[in-house]
C-alpha positions in Angstrom: 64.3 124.2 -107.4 64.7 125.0 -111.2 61.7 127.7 -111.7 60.6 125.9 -115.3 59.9 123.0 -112.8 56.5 124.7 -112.8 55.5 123.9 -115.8 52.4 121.4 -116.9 54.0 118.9 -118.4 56.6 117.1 -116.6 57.7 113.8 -118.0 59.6 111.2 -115.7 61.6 108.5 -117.2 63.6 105.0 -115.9 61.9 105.0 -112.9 60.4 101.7 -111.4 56.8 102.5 -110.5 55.3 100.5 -107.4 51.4 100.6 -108.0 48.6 98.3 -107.5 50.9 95.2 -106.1 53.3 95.5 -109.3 57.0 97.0 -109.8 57.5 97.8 -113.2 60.0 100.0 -115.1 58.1 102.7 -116.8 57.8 106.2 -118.2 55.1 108.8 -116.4 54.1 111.6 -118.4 51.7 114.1 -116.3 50.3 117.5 -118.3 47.6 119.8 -116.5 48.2 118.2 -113.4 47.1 114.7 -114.4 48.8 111.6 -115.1 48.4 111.2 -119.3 50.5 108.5 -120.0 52.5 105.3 -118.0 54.3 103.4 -120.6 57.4 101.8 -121.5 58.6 104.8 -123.6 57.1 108.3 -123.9 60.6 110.6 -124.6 58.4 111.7 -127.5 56.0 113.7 -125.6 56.3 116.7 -125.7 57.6 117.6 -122.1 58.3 121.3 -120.4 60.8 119.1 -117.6 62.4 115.7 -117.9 63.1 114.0 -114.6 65.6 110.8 -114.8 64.3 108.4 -112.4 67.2 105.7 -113.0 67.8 103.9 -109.7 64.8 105.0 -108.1 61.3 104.1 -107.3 57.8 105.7 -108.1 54.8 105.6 -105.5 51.3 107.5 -105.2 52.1 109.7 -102.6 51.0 108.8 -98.9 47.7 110.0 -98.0 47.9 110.6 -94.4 44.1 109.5 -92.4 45.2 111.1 -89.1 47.1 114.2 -88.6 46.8 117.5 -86.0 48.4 120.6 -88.4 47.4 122.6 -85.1 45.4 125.8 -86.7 43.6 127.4 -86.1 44.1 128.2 -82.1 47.4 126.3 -81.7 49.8 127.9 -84.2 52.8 128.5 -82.5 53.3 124.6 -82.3 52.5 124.7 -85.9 50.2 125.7 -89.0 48.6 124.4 -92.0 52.0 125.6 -94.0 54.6 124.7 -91.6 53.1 121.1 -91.6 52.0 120.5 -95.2 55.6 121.6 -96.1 57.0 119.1 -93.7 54.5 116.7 -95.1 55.6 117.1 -98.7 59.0 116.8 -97.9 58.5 112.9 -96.6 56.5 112.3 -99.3 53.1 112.7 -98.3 50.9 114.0 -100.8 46.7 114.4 -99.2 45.8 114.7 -95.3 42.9 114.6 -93.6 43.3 116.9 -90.5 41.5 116.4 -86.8 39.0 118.4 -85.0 40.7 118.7 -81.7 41.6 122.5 -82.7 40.6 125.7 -80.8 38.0 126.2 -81.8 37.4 122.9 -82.0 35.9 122.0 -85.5 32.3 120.7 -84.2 30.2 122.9 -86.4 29.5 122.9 -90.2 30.3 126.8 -90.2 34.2 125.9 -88.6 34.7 122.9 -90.8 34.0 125.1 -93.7 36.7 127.9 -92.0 39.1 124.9 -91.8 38.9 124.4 -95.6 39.4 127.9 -96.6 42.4 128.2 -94.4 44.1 125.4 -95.9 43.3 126.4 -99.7 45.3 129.7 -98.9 48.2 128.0 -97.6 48.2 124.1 -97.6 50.9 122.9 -99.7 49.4 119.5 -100.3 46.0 118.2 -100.5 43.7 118.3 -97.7 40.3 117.3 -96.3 39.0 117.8 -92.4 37.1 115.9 -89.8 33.6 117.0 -88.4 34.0 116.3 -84.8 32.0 114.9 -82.5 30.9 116.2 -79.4 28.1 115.8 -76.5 26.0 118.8 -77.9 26.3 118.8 -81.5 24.8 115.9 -83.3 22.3 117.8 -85.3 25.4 119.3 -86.7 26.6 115.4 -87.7 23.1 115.1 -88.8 23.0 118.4 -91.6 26.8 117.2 -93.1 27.3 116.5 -96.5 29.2 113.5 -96.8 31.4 115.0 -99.8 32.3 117.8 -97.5 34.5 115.8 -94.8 36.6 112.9 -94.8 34.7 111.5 -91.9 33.1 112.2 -88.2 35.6 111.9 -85.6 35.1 110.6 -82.4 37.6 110.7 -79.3 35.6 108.1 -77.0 38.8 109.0 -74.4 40.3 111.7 -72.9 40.5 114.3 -75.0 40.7 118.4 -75.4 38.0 121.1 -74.4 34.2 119.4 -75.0 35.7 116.5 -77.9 35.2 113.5 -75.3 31.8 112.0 -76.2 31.4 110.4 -72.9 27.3 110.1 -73.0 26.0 106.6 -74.0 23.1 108.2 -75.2 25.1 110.3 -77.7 27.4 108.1 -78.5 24.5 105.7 -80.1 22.8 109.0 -81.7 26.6 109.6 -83.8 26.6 106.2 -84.8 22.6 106.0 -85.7 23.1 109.0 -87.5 26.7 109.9 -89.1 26.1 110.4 -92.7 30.0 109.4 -93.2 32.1 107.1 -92.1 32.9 107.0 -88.1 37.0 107.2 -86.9 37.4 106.9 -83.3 39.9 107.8 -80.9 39.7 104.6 -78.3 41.1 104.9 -74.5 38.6 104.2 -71.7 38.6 107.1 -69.8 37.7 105.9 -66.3 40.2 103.1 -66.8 42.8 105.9 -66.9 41.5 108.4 -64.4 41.6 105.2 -61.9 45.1 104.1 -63.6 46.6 107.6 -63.1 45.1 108.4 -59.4 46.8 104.8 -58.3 50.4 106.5 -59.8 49.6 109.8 -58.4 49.4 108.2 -55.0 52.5 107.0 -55.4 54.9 109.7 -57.1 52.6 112.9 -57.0 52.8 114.9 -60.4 55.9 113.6 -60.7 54.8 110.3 -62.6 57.8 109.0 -64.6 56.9 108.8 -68.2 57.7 104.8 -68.0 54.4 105.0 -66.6 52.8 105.7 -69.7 51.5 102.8 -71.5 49.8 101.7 -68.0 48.0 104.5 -67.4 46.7 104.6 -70.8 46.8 100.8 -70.4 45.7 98.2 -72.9 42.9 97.6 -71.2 41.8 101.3 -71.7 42.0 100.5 -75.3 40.5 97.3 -75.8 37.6 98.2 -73.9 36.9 101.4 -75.9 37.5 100.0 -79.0 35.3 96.8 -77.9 32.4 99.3 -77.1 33.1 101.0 -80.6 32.7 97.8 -82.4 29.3 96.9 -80.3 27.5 100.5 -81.3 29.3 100.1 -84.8 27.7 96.7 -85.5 24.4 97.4 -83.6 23.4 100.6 -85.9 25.2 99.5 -89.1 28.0 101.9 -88.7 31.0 102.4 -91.3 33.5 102.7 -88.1 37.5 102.9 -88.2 39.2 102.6 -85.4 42.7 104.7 -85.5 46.4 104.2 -83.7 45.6 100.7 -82.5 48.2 100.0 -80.1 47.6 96.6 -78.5 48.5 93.3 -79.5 45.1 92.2 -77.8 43.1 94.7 -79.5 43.8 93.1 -82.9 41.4 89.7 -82.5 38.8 92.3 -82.6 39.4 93.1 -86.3 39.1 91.2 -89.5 42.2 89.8 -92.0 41.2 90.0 -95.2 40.5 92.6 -98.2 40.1 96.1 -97.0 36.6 96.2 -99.5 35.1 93.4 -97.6 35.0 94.8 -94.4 32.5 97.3 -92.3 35.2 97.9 -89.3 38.3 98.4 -90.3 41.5 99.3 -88.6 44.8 102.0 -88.3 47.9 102.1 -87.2 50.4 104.6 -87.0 54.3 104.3 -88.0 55.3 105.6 -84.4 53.4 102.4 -83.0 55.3 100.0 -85.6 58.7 101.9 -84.9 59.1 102.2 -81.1 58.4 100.4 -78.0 58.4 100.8 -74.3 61.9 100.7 -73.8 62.6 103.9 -75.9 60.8 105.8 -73.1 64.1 105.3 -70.9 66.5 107.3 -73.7 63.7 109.4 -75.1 61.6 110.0 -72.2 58.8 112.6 -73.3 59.5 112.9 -76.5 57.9 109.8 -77.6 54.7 110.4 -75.0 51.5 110.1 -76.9 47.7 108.9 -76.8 47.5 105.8 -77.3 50.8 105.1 -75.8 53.6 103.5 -77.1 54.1 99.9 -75.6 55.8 97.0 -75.6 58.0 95.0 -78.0 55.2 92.3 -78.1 52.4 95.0 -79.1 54.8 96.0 -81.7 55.4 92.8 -83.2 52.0 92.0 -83.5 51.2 95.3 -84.9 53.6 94.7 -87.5 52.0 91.0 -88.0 48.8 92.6 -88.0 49.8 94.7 -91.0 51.2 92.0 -93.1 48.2 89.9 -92.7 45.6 92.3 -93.6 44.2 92.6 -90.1 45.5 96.1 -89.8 44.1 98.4 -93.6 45.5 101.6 -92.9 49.2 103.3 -92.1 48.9 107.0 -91.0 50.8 109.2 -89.0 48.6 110.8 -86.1 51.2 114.1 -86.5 51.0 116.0 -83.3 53.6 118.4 -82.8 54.3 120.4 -79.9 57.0 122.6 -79.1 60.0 121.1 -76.8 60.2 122.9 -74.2 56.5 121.7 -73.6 57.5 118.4 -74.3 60.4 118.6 -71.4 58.0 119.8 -68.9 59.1 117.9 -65.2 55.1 117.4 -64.7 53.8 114.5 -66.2 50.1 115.7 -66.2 51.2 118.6 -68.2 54.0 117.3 -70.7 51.4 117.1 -74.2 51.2 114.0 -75.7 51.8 113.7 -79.8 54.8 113.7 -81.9 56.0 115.3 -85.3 56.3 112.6 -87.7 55.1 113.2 -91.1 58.6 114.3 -92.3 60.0 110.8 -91.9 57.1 108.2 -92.1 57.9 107.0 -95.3 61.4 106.1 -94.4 60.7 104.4 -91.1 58.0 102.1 -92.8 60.5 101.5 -95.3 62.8 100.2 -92.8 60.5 97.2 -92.4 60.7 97.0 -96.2 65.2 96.6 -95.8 64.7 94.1 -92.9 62.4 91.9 -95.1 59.4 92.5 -93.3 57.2 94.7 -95.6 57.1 94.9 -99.6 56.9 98.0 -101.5 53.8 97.1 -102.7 52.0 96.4 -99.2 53.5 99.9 -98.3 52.1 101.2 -101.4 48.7 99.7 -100.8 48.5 101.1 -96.5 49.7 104.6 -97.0 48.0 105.1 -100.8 45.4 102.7 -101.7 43.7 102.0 -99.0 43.1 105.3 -97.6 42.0 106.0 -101.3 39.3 103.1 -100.8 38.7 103.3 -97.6 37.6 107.3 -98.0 35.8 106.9 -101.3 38.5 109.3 -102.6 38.0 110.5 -106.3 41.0 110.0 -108.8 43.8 109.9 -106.1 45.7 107.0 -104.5 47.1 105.1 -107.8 49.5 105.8 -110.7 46.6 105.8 -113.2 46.2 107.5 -116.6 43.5 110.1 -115.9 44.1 110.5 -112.0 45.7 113.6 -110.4 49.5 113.0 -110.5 50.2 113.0 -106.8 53.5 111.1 -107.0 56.5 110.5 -104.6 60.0 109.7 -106.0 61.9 107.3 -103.6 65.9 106.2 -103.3 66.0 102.9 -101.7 69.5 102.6 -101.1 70.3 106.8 -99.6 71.2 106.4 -96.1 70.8 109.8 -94.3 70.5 110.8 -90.7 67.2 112.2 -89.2 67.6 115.6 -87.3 66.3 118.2 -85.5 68.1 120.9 -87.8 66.4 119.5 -90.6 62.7 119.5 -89.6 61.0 121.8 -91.4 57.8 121.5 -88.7 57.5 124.4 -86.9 58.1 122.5 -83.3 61.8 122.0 -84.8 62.8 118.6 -83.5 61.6 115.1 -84.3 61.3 111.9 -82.1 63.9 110.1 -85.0 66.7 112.7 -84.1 70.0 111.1 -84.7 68.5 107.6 -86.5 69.8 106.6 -89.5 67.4 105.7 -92.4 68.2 104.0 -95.3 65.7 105.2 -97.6 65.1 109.0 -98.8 62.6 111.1 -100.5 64.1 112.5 -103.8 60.7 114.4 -104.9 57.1 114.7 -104.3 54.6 116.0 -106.7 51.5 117.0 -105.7 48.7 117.4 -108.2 51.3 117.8 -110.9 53.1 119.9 -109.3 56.6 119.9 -107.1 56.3 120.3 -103.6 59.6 119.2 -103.0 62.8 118.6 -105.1 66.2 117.4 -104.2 65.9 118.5 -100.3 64.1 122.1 -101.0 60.8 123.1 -100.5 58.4 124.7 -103.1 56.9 127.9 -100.9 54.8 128.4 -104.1 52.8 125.5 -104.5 49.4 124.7 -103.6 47.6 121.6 -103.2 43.8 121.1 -103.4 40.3 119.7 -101.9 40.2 116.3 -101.5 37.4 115.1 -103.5 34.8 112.2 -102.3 33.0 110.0 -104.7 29.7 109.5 -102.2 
C-alpha cells in the first residue's frame, strides 16, 4: 500500500457512486476523514492521493448488525484484529459485535472493556451489544442508549448464562430496555425434544443433515412469534436477526424500514446456501439458525426484495477447523467466517438479476444506518465520515482458504467463484485495504448514536 496513501485528502475520480437508490458518475473528494465534496468534477482540489475509479463502483461501506470477533476469552478462533482486518478486506466498514464472549458482556463495566479493546486494535468501526441474561436486568436498566448498539437477547440455546429462558425476565428486558431489542430466536425445548428423538436414533453420532430439523422451523417461528407478542405488548423497538424460514416471514411487515416497530435480518449465509450443501460441506456450513431448504431460501431472497426482510448482516462466527470436523455432532460449534466475502456473494444475486446495487446498498448501508440511529455514517454524503467501499463488478476471482485473512484460516466459500471483487475500502478516510493488502496501521472508531 503506497505509504502517502495516509494522507487526509484523498480525492477519487470516474467512479460510479451507488447511494441513496441512484448510480451516478461522480468525483468523491474526502479531507480530515470526511466526505467534502461529490460532484461531477473536483481534479481541482487540492488532493494528497488520486484514486482512478474508471470501471468501478462506489458504495458506503457495509455496516455489519451481527458479528462474533471472539475476544475477549475466545481468541485463538479469532480477535478484534484478525476479524476487522478480514472485515475490511470484503468491504465492510462498522460492526456491531455480540455478547456471547467469555466473559460474556452482561455488565456495563465489560461492555465498557469491549470498547477499549477494540479502540486499540479494531481496524474498522465498531460498537457492542449489552447482553441479556436471567440476572442482570438492572444492568439493561442503568445503559445509556448512546453507549451500545442495542440489548441482545438469545431467547434459544445459547453459551454460559446468555439464554433468557424466564418469562418473567424476558417481559422485564422488553418493559425496560432503554435501546432497541435484537434477538436470537430458536425455541429451546423444541430442540432439546428434536435432538433427544435423533439421539435415540444415531447416538452422538447425529449426521449434520440433521441440522435444520433439530433446530427446526418450528423452533424458530415459535420464538420469534413469542418475540413479536412481548415486543408489541410493552412497546418494544425489537429486531429479529438470521431469519431462516420461509414461514417465519408473514410475521413481519413489507414496506419502508422507518415505518415499522419490528423489523427483520437476514444473513448472506441464509440467502447463499441451502440444505443440500450440507452433503458436500458437511460441518462447515453448521450454524444457529440452520441453514435450510431451497424454498426457505427463495423466500428469503423474496423477502428481501419486497421490503419484508430491512437488514443484510453477516452473523460472523469463526471457529477453528479442526473444531469444526469434530465426528460428534453435539460438539462440532456452529458459526461460520463470512465477513471476507459477503459483499461478493450478495452481489451474485445482483449478476443473476435478482438484486440491484441500490437495494444492496440500502440492506448492508442504509438501513442499518437507520435502523441504529447511527450519526453521519451509512451514505455518501458531504459532511459524513468517508467510510467508502470501491467495488469491480465484472473481477471474477476464486474464494480460498489461503486467502482468508480470519484467524480460523478457511471459509465456507472455499473454491467458489465470484464475480465481483473488493478493489478498496476506506474507513473513516482512511485505507483499510488497497488492491488485495491490508493496512496493519489503521484504526477505525466508535460508532456514534444519535438518541
Amino acid at each position: 500500500m503506497p505509504t502517502n496513501f495516509n494522507h487526509n485528502r484523498l480525492l477519487f475520480v470516474n467512479g460510479r457512486v451507488v447511494n441513496q437508490g441512484r448510480i451516478f458518475e461522480a468525483d468523491i473528494y474526502v479531507k480530515d476523514g470526511r466526505i467534502d465534496a461529490v460532484g461531477s468534477d473536483l481534479s481541482s482540489k487540492p488532493a494528497d492521493v488520486t484514486i482512478n475509479a474508471a470501471g468501478c463502483h462506489i458504495f458506503p461501506g457495509m455496516i455489519d448488525d451481527q458479528v462474533h470477533f471472539r475476544e475477549p476469552g475466545l481468541t485463538r478462533k479469532g480477535d478484534i484484529l484478525s476479524e476487522s482486518l478480514a472485515a475490511a478486506a470484503g468491504g465492510i466498514t462498522s460492526f456491531m459485535e455480540m455478547p456471547n464472549t467469555m466473559p460474556a458482556t452482561t455488565t456495563l463495566a465489560l461492555l465498557e472493556e469491549k470498547y477499549q479493546r477494540a479502540k486499540a486494535t479494531s481496524a474498522i468501526n465498531y460498537a457492542f451489544y449489552l447482553g441479556g441474561a436471567n440476572d442482570n436486568i438492572e444492568e439493561i436498566k442503568r445503559l445509556d442508549p448512546k453507549r451500545a448498539c442495542g440489548v441482545k437477547v438469545f431467547m434459544g440455546a445459547s453459551t454460559g448464562n446468555m439464554l433468557v429462558d424466564d418469562p418473567v425476565v424476558l417481559e422485564q428486558i422488553f418493559a425496560h430496555a432503554p435501546t432497541l431489542v435484537a434477538t436470537h430466536c430458536e425455541d429451546t425445548p423444541t430442540i432439546e425434544a428434536n435432538a433427544q428423538q435423533l439421539k435415540e436414533k444415531y447416538g452422538t453420532a447425529i449426521p449434520v443433515t440433521e441440522h435444520p430439523h433439530i433446530r427446526s422451523t418450528e423452533a424458530c417461528f415459535k420464538s420469534t412469534e413469542l418475540a413479536i407478542a412481548l415486543a408489541r405488548r410493552h412497546g418494544t423497538r425489537l429486531h429479529v436477526l438470521h431469519l431462516s424460514t420461509a414461514d417465519e416471514l408473514v410475521l413481519f411487515a413489507k414496506g419502508d424500514l422507518t415505518s415499522k416497530h419490528i423489523t427483520a435480518e437476514c444473513c448472506v449465509h441464509h440467502l447463499h446456501f441451502c440444505d443440500e450443501d450440507y452433503l458436500t460441506l458437511g460441518s462447515r456450513i453448521k450454524c444457529n439458525p440452520a441453514i435450510k431448504t431451497a424454498q426457505d431460501r427463495r423466500a428469503l431472497i423474496t423477502a428481501v426484495v419486497e421490503n419484508r426482510i430491512d437488514v443484510i448482516a453477516t452473523d460472523h462466527a469463526p471457529h477453528l477447523l479442526a473444531e469444526k470436523n469434530g465426528a460428534d455432532y453435539f460438539t462440532v460449534p456452529a458459526g461460520l467466517p463470512l465477513v471476507q466475502y459477503a459483499l461478493p456473494s450478495l452481489l451474485e444475486h445482483y449478476h443473476q438479476g435478482i438484486f440491484t446495487l441500490p437495494l444492496i446498498v440500502e440492506k448492508c448501508a442504509h438501513a442499518p444506518a437507520r435502523l441504529f440511529d447511527i450519526k453521519e455514517r451509512g451514505f455518501i454524503r458531504e459532511g459524513y465520515w468517508a467510510d467508502l467501499v470501491i467495488l469491480r463488478l465484472n473481477a471474477p476471482h476464486k474464494a480460498s482458504d489461503d486467502a482468508v485473512v480470519s484467524k480460523c484460516g478457511w471459509t465456507p466459500f472455499n473454491g467458489h467463484t465470484f464475480q465481483s471483487k473488493v478493489v478498496t475500502t476506506i474507513v473513516s478516510g482512511k485505507p483499510a485495504f488497497h488492491q488485495g493488502e491490508l493496512n496493519p496501521d489503521v484504526r477505525g472508531m466508535r460508532v456514534a448514536f444519535e438518541r
